[in-house]
Backbone as CSV, one residue per row, in Angstrom:
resi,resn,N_x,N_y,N_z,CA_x,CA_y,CA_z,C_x,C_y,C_z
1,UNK,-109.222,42.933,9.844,-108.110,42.012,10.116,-107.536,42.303,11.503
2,UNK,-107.123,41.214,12.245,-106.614,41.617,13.456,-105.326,41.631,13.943
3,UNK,-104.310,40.853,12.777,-103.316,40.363,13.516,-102.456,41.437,12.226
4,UNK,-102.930,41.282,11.120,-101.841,42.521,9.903,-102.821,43.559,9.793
5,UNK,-101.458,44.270,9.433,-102.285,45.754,8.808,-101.977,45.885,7.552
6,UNK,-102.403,46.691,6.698,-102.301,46.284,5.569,-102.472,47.689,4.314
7,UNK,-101.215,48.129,4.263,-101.428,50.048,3.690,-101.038,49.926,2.374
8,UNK,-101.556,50.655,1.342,-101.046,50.880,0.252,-100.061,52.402,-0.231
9,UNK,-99.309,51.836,-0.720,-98.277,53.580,-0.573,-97.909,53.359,-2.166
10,UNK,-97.271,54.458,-2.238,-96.623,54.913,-3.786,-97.615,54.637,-4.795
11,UNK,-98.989,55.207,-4.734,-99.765,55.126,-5.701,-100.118,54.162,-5.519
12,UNK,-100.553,53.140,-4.735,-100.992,52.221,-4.326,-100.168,51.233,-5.526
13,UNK,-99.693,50.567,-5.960,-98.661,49.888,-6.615,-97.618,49.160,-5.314
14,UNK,-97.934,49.777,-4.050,-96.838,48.728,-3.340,-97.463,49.014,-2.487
15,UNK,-97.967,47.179,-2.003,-98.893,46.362,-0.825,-97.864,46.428,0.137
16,UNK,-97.928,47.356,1.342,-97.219,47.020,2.710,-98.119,46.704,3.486
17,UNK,-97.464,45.229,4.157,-98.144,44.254,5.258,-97.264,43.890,6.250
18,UNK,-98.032,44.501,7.671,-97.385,44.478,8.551,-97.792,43.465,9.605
19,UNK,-96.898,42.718,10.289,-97.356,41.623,11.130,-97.619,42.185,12.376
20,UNK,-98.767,42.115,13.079,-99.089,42.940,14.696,-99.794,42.330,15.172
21,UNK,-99.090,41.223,16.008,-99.955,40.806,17.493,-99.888,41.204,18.590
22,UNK,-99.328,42.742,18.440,-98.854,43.285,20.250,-98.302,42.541,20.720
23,UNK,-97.258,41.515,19.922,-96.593,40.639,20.959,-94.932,40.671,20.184
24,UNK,-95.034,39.533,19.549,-93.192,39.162,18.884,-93.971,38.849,17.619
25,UNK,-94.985,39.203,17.268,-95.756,38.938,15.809,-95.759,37.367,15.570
26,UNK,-96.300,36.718,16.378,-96.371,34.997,16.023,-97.197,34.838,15.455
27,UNK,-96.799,33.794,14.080,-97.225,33.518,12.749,-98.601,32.332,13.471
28,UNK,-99.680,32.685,14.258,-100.607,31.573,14.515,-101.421,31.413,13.019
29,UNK,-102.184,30.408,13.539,-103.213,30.309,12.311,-104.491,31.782,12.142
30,UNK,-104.595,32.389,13.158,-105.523,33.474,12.736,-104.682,34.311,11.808
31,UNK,-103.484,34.534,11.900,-102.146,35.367,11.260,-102.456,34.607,9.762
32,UNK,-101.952,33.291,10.060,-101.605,32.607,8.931,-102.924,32.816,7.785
33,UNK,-104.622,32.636,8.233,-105.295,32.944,7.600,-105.852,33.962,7.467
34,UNK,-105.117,35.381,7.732,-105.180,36.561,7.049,-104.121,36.645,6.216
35,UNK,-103.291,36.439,6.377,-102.251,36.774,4.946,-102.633,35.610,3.768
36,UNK,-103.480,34.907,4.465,-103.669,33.839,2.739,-105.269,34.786,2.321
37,UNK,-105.866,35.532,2.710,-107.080,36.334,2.569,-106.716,36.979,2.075
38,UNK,-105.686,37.689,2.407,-105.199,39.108,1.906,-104.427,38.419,0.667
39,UNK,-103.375,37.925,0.408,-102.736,37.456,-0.760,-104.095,37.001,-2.236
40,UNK,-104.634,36.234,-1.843,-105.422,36.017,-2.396,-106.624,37.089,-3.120
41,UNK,-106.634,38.102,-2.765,-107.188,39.083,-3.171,-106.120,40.402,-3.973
42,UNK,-104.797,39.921,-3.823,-104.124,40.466,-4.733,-104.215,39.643,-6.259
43,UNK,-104.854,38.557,-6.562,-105.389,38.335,-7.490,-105.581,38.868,-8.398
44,UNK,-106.957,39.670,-8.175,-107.696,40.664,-9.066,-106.643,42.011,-9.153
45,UNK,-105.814,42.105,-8.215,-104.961,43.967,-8.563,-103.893,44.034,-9.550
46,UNK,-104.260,44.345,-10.993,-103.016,44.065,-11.648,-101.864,45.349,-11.534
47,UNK,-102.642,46.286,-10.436,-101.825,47.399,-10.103,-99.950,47.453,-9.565
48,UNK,-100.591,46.352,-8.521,-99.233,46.005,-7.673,-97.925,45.585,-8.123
49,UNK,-97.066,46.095,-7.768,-96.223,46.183,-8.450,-94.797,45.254,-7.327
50,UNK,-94.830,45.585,-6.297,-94.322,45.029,-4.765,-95.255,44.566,-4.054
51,UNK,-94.617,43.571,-2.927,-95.609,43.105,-1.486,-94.070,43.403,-0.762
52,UNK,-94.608,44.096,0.288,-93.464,44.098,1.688,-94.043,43.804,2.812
53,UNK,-93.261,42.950,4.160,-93.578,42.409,4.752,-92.477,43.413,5.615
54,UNK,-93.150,43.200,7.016,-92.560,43.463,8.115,-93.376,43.273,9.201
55,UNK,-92.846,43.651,10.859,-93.213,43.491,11.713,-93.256,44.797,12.471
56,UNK,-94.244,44.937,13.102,-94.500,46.256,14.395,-93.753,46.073,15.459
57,UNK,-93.673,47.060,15.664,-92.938,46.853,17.147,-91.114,46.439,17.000
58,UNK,-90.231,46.107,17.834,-89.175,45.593,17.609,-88.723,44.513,16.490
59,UNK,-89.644,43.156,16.509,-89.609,42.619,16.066,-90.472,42.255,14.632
60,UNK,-89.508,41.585,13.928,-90.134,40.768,12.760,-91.555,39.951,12.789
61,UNK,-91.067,39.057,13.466,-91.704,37.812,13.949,-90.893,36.340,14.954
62,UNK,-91.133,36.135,15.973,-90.459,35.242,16.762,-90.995,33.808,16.031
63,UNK,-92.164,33.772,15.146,-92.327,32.467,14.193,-93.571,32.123,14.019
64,UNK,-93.585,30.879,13.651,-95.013,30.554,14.047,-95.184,29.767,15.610
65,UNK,-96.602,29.544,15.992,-96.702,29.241,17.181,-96.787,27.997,17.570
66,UNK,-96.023,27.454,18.545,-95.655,26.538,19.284,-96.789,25.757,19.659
67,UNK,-97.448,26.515,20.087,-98.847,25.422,20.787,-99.578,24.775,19.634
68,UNK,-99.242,25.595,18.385,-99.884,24.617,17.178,-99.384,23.501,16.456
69,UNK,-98.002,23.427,16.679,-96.724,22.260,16.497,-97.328,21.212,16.981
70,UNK,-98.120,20.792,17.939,-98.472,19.638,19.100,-98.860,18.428,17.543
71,UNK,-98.838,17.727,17.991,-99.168,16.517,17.167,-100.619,16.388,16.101
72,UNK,-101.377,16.987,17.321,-103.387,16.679,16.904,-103.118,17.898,15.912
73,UNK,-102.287,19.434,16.318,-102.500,20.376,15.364,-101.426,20.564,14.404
74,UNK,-100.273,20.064,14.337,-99.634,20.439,13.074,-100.279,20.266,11.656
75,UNK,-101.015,18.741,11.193,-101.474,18.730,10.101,-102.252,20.094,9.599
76,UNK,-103.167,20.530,10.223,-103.645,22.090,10.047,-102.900,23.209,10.104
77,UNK,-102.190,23.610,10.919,-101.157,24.096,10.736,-100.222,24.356,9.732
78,UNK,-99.744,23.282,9.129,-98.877,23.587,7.786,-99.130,23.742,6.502
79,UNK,-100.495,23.181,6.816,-101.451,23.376,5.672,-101.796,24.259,5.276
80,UNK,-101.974,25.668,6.627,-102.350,26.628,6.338,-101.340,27.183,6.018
81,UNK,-100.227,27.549,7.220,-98.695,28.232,6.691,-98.059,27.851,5.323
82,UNK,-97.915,26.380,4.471,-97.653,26.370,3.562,-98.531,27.195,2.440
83,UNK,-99.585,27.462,2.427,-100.853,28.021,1.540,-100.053,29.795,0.828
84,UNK,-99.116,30.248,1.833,-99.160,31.510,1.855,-97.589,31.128,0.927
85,UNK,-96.818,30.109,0.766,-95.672,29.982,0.128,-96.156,29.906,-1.291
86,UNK,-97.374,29.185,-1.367,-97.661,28.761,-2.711,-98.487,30.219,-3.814
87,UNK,-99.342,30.809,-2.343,-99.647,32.324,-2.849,-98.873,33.084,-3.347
88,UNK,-97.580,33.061,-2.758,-96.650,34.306,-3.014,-96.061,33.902,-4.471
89,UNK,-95.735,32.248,-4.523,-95.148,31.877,-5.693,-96.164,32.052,-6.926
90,UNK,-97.595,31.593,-6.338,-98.087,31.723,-8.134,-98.898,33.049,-8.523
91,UNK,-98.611,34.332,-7.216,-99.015,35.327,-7.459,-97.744,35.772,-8.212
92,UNK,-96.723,35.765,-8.137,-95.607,36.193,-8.977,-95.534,38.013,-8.909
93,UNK,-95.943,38.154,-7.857,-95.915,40.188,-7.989,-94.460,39.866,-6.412
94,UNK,-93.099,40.879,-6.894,-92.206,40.957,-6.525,-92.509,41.218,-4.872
95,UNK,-91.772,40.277,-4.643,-91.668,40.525,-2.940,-90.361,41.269,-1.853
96,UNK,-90.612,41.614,-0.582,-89.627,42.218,-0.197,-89.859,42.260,1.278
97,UNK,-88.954,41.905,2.348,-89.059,41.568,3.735,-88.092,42.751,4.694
98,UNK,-88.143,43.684,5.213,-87.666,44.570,6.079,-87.674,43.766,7.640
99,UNK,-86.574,43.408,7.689,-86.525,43.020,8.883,-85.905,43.602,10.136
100,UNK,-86.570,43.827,11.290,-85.445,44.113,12.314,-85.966,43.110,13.721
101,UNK,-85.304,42.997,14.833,-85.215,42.193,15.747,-85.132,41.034,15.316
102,UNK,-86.336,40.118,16.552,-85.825,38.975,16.046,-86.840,37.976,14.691
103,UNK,-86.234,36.992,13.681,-86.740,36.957,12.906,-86.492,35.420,12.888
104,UNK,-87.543,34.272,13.403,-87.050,33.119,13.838,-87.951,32.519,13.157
105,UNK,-87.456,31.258,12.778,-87.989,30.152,12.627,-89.649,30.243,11.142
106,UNK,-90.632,30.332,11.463,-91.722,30.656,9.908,-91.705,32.195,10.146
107,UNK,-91.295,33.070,10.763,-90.742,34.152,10.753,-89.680,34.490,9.347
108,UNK,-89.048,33.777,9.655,-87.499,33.828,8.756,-87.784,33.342,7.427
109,UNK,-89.316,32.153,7.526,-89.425,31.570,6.438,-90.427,32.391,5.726
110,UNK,-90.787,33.064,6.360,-91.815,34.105,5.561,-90.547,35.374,4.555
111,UNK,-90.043,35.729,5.368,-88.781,36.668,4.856,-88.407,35.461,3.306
112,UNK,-87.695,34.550,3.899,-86.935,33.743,2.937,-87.771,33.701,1.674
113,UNK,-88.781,33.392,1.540,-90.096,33.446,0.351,-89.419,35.044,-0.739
114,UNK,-89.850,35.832,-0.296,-89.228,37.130,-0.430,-88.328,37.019,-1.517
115,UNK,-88.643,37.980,-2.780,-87.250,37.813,-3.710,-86.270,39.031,-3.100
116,UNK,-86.468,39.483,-2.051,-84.943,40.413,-1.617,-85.875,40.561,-0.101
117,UNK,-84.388,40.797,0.799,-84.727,40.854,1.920,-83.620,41.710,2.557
118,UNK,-83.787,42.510,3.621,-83.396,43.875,3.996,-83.066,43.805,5.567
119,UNK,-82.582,44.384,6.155,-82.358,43.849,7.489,-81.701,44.887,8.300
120,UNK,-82.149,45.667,9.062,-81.191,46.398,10.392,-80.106,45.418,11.031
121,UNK,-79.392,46.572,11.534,-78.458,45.489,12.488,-78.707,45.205,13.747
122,UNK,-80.262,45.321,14.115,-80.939,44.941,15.095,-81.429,43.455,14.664
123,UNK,-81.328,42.687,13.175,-81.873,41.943,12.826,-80.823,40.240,13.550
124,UNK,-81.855,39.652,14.072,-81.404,38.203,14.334,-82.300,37.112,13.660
125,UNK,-81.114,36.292,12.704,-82.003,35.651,11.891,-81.825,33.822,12.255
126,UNK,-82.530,32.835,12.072,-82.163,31.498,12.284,-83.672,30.651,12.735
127,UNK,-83.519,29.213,11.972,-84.094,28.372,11.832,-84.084,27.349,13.330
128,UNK,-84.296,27.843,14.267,-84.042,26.818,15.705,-84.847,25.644,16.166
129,UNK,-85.570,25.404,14.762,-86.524,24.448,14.892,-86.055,22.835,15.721
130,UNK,-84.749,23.052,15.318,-84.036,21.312,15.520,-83.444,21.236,17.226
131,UNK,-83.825,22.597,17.784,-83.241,22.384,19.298,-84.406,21.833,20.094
132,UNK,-85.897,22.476,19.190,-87.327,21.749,19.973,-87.244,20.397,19.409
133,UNK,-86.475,19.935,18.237,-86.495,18.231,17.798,-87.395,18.252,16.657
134,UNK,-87.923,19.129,15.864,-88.322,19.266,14.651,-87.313,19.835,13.653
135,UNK,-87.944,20.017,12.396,-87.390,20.967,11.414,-88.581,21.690,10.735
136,UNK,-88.027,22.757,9.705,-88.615,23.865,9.067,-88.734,23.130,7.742
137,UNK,-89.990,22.666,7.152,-90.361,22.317,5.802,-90.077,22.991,4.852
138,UNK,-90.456,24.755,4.729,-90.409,25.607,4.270,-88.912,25.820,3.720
139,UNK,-88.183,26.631,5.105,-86.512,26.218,4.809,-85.942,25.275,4.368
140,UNK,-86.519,24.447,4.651,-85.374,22.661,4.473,-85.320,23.188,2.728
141,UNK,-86.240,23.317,2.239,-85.836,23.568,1.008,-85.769,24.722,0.338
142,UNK,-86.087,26.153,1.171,-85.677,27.418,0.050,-84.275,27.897,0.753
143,UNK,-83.709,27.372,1.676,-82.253,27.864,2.051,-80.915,27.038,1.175
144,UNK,-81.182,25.924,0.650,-80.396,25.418,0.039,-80.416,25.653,-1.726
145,UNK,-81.615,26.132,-1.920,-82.185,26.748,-3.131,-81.242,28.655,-3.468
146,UNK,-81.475,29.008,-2.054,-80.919,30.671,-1.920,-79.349,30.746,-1.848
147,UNK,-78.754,30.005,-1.083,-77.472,30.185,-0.496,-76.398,28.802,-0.298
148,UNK,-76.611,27.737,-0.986,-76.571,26.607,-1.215,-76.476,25.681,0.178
149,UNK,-76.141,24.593,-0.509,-76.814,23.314,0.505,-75.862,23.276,2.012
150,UNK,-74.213,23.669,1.440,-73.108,24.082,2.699,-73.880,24.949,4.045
151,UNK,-74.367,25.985,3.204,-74.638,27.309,4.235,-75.924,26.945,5.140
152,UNK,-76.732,26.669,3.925,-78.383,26.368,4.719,-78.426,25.394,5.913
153,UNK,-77.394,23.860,5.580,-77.069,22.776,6.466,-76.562,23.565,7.958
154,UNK,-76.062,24.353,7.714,-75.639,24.936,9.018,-76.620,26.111,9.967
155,UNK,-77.376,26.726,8.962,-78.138,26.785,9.441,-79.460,25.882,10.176
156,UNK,-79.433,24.751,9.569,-80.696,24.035,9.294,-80.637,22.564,10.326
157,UNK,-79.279,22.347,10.894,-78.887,21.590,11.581,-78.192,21.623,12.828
158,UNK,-77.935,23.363,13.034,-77.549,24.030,14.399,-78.494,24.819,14.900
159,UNK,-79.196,25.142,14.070,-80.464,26.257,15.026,-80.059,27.127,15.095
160,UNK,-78.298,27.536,14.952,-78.006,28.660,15.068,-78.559,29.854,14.946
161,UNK,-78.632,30.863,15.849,-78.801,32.159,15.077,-78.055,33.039,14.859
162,UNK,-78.187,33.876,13.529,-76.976,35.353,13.271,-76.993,36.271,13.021
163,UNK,-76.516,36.807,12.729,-77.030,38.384,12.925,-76.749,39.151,11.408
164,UNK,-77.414,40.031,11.327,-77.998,40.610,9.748,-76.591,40.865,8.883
165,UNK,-75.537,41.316,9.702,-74.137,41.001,9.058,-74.066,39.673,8.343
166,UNK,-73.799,38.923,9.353,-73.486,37.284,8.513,-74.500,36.825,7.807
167,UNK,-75.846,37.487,8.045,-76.696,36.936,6.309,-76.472,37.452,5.318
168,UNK,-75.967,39.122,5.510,-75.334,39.702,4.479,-74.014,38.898,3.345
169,UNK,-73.286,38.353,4.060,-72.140,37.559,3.909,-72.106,36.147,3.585
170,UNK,-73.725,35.782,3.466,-73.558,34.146,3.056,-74.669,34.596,2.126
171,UNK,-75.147,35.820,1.646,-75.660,36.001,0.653,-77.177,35.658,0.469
172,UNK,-77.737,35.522,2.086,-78.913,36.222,2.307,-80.181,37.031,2.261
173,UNK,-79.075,38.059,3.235,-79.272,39.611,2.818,-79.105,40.618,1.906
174,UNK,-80.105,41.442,1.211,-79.246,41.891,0.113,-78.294,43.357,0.740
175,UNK,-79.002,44.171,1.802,-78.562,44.726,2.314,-78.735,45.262,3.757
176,UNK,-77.766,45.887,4.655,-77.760,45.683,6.043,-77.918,47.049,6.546
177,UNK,-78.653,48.043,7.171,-78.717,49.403,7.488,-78.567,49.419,9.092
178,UNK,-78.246,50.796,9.762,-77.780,51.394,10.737,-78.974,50.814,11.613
179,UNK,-79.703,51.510,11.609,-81.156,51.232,12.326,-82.727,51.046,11.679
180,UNK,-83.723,51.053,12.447,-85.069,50.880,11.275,-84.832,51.883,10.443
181,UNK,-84.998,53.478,11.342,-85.458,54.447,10.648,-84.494,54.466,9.450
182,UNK,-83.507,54.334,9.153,-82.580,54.221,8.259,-82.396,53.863,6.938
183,UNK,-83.190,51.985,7.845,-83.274,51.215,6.566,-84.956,51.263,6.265
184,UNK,-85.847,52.027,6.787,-87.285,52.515,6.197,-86.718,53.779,5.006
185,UNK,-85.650,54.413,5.289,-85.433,55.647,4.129,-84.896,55.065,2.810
186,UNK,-83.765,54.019,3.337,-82.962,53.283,2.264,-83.995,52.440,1.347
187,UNK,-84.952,51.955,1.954,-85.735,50.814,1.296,-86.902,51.529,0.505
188,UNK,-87.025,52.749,0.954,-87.819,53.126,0.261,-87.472,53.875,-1.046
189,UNK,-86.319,54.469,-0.634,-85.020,55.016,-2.002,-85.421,54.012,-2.872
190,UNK,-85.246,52.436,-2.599,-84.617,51.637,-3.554,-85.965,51.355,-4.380
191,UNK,-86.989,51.215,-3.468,-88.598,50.850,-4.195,-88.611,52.105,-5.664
192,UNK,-88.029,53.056,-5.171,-88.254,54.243,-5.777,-87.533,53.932,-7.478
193,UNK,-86.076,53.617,-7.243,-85.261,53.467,-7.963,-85.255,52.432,-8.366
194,UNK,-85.762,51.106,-8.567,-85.835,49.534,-8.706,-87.098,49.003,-8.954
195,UNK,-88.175,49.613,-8.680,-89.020,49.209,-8.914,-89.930,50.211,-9.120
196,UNK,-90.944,51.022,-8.972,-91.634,51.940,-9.347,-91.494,51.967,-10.969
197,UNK,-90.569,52.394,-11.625,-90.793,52.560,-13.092,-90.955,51.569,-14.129
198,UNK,-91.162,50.412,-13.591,-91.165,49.336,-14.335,-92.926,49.312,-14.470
199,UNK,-93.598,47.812,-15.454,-94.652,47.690,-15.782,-94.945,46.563,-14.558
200,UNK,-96.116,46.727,-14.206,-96.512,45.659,-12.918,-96.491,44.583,-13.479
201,UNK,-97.209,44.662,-14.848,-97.137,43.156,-15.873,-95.755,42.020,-16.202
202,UNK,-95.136,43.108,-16.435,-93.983,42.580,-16.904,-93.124,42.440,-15.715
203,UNK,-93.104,42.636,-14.792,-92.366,42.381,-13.495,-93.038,41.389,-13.110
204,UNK,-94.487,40.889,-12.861,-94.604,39.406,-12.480,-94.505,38.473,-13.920
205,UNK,-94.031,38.465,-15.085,-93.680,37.670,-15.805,-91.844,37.245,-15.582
206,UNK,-91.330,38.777,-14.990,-89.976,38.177,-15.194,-89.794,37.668,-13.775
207,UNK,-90.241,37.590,-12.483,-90.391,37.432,-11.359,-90.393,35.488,-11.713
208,UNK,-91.646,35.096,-12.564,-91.974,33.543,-12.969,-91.079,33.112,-13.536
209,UNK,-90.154,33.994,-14.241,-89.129,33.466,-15.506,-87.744,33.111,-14.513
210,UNK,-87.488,33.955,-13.474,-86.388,33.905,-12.783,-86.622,32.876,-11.296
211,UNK,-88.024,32.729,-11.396,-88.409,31.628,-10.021,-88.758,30.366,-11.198
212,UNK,-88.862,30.107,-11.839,-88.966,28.583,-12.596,-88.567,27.972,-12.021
213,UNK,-86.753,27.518,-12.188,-86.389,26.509,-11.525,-86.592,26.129,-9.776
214,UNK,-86.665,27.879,-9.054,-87.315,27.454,-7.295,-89.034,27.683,-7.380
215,UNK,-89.853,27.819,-8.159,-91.112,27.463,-7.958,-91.225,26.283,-8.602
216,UNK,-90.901,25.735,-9.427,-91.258,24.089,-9.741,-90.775,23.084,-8.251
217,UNK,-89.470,23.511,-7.798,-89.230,22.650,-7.029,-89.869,23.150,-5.434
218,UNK,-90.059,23.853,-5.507,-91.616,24.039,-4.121,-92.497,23.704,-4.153
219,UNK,-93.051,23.356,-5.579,-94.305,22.654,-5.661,-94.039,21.322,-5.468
220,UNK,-92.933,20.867,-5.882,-92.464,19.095,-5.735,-92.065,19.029,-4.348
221,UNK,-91.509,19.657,-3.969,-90.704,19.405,-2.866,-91.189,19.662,-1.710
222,UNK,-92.212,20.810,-1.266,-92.429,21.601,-0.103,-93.702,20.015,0.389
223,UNK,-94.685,19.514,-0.253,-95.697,18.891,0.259,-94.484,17.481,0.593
224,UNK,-93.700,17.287,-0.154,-93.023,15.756,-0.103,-92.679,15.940,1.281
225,UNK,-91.502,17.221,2.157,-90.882,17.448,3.142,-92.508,17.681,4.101
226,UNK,-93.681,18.304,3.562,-94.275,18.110,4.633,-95.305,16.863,5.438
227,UNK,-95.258,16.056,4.153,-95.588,14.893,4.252,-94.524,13.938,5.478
228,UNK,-93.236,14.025,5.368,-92.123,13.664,6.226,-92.394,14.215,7.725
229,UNK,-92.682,15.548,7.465,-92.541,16.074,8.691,-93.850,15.252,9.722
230,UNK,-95.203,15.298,8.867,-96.645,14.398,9.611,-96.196,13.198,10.172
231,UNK,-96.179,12.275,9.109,-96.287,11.034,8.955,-95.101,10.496,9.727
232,UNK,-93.947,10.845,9.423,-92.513,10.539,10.124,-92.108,11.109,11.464
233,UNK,-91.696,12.389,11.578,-90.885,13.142,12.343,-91.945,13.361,13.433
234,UNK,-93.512,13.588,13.095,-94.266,13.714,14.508,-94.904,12.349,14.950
235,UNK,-94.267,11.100,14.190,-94.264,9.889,14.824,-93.545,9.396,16.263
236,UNK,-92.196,10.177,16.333,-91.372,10.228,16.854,-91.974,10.769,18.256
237,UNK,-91.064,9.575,19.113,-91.039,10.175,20.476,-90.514,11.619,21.111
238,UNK,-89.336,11.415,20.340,-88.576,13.312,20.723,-88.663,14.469,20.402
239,UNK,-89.907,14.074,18.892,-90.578,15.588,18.073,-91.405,15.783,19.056
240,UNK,-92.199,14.996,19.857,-93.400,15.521,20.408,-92.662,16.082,22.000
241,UNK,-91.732,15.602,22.693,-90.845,15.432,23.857,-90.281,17.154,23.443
242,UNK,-89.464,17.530,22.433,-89.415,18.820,22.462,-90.012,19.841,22.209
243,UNK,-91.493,19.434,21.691,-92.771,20.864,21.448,-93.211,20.737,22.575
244,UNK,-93.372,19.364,23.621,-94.221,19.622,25.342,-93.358,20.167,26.025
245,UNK,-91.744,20.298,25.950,-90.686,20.633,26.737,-90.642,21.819,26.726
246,UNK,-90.320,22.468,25.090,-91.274,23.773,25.280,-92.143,24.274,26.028
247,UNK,-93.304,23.743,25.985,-94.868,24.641,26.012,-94.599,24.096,27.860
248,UNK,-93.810,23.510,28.595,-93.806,23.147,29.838,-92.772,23.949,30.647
249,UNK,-91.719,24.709,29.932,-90.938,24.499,30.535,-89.810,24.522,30.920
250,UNK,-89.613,23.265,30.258,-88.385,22.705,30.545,-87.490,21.510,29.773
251,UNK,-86.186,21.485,30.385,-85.528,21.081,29.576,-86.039,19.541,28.684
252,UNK,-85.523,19.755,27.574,-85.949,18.435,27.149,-85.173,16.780,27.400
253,UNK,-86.141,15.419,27.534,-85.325,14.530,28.116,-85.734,13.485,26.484
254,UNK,-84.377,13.639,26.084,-83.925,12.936,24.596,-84.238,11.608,24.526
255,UNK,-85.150,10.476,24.156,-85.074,9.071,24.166,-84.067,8.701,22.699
256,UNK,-83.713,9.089,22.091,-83.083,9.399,20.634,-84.180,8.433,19.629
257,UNK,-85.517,8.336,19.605,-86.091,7.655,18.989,-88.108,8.456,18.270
């Protein structure tokens, strides 16, 4: 694999996967189709008990990549990035996202998947999809699912970004540590204490029992919003005007149409 690494610790019962492109860890499609390789082969392990996600280096992940947004490549693109939402959901083995730097956009939406998510106060989190003139499929619907429809809208309609405090505080985050090394000791305390003594079996049954109502509606909902996003939103003159403004440049010039 080139872009994750991929270690087994605590008796091999907890899959740590790390995102590493020697860069800001951008979620491309070579990324995107190793973690659906790798997920997919947690299949057969009825060992596992956790999946944790993180990033090398400073960062999380700055997102997925821009040059694949373009019009000819999004349909492939989301196809693939959505693949790894639907893995995580009908693999049902407990998930967990350590985040520090920055954590943007299918970055954030990879975290968000995650049934708990962890964060330094190096962590910057936010959906900025709507300043290039798109939106996040993924988010549009697990932020209003996590933290309701008030909080997510503001995320989801300012691009804003914030910092691992205020996800803590809109109920996010489950918890916020000093620095990595810190929250690598804390998180691993908690694997210790929270999860380790349980049955791997019975943790992805109650994992399905407590995602029912948000895995039914990802399966309804995630293809409907990405269907919108193809067919509609990259119809648009100003979806495509802010992914070239990007990849050019420079500022973007709005036709509002």
């Amino acid at each position: 694999m080139q872009k994750i690494k991929i270690d087994y610790t605590h008796n091999n019962s907890v899959a740590r996967i790390i995102l590493d492109d020697g860069k800001g860890n951008v979620l491309d499609s070579i990324m995107m189709g190793e973690l659906n390789e790798l997920l997919n082969s947690f299949k057969s392990n009825n060992d596992l008990k956790l999946i944790t996600f993180e990033g090398a280096g400073k960062h999380f992940s700055f997102g997925a990549s821009v040059e694949e947004h373009t019009k000819e490549n999004a349909p492939a693109m989301l196809s693939e990035f959505h693949k790894i939402f639907f893995n995580i959901i009908n693999l049902s083995i407990p998930t967990l996202a350590k985040i520090s730097g920055q954590c943007l956009g299918g970055g954030l939406e990879l975290a968000l998947i995650c049934n708990f998510m962890f964060a330094d106060k190096s962590a910057k989190l936010g959906q900025p999809e709507i300043v290039l003139g798109v939106f996040p499929p993924p988010a549009s619907v697990i932020l209003p699912l996590k933290i309701g429809n008030a909080k997510a809208e503001e995320l989801l309609l300012t691009g804003k970004v914030i910092s691992a405090e205020r996800g803590k505080e809109i109920g996010l985050i489950n918890d916020v540590f000093e620095d990595r090394t810190n929250m690598e000791e804390e998180v691993d305390k908690w694997i210790s204490e929270n999860i380790l003594g349980k049955s791997a079996s019975s943790l992805r049954y109650a994992v399905r029992a407590s995602r029912a109502t948000f895995g039914h509606l990802m399966q309804k909902f995630l293809p409907m919003v990405e269907d919108m996003y193809l067919r509609g939103l990259m119809e648009t003159e100003d979806a495509n005007e802010g992914i070239n403004s990007f990849l050019e440049k420079r500022k973007p010039e709005w036709k509002n149409r």
